[in-house]
Each structure stands twice: as structure tokens, then as C-alpha cells.
C-alpha positions as CSV (number, residue, x, y, z in Angstrom):
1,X,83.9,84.3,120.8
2,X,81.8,86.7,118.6
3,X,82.8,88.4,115.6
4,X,79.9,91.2,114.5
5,X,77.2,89.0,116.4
6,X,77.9,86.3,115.2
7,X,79.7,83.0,116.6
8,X,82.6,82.2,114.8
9,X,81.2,79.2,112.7
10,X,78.3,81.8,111.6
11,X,80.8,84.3,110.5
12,X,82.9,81.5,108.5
13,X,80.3,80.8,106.7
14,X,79.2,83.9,106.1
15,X,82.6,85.0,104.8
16,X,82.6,81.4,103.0
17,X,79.0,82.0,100.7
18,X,80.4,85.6,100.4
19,X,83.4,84.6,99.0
20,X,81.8,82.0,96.9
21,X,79.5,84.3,95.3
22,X,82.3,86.8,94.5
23,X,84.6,84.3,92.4
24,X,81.2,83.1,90.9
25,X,80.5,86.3,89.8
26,X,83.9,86.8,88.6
27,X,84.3,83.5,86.8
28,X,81.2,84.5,84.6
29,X,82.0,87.7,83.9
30,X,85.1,86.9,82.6
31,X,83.0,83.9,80.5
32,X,81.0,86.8,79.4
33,X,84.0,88.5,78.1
34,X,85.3,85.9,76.5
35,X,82.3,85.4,74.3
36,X,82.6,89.0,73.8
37,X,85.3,89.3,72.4
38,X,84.5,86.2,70.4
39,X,81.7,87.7,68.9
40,X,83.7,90.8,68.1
41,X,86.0,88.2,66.3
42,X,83.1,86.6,64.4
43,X,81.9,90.0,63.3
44,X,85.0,91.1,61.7
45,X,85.7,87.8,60.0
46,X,81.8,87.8,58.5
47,X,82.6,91.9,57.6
48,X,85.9,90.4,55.9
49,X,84.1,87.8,53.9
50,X,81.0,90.0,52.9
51,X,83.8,92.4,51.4
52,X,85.6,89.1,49.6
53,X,82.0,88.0,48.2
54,X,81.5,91.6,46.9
55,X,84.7,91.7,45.0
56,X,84.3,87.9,43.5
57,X,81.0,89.3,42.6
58,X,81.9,92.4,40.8
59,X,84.4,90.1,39.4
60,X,82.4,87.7,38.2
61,X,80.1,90.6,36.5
62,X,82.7,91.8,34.6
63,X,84.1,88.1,33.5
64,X,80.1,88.0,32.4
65,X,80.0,91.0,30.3
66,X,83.3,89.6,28.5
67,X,82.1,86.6,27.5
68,X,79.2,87.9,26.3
69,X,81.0,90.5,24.0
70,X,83.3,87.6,22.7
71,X,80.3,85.5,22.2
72,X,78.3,88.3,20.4
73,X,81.7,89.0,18.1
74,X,82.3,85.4,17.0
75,X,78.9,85.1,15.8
76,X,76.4,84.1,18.2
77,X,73.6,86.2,18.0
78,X,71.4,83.8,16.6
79,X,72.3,81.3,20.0
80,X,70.5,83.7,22.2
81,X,67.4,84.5,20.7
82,X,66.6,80.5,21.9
């Protein structure tokens, strides 16, 4: 019995590496989209942690600048010229 030329063991195996291939294909695309998305993840966290570090910077600016002015207030102008 033929099936497009080929005996039937031919065309199992044919249909069998085809087959294979597909789901291979499949499998790592959908791997591929996985780390997708995990990078996508990743990027929004870092975006969310550069924004925090800005803010504790500006933060810690400002907390500077105070202590500063209460230093130079109390007296302690003559502690910085060292």
C-alpha cells in the first residue's frame, strides 16, 4: 500500500519527524515567551526600584541640607573649616 509514494512505514515516519519537529518548535516558542514575559517583569521591577532610589535620594539631599543648617545654627562653623 502507498500513501503519496511512499510505503506506509516511509510515510509514518515522515508524519512522525514532522510531527516531532512541530511540538519542538512549539515547546520553545512558548519557552521563548516565557522568558519574555519574564524579562518584561524584570524591567518593570528594575524601572520601580530606579524610581524608589531616586526618591531616597532626593530624600536623603534634603535630610543633608537639614543637618547642615542645624549644624551651622548651633555653632559649628569652626568644625568644617577642618
Amino acid at each position: 500500500m502507498h500513501i503519496f509514494g511512499l510505503t506506509v512505514t516511509e510515510f509514518l515516519a515522515v508524519l512522525s519527524f514532522l510531527a516531532g519537529t512541530i511540538f519542538g518548535l512549539m515547546k520553545y516558542y512558548d519557552l521563548f515567551m516565557d522568558l519574555k514575559r519574564a524579562v518584561k517583569e524584570l524591567n518593570k521591577t528594575i524601572a520601580s526600584l530606579e524610581q524608589r532610589f531616586d526618591n531616597h535620594e532626593i530624600r536623603l539631599t534634603r535630610l543633608e541640607e537639614q543637618n547642615k543648617t542645624i549644624f551651622k545654627s548651633i555653632g559649628g562653623k569652626r568644625h568644617e573649616e577642618n
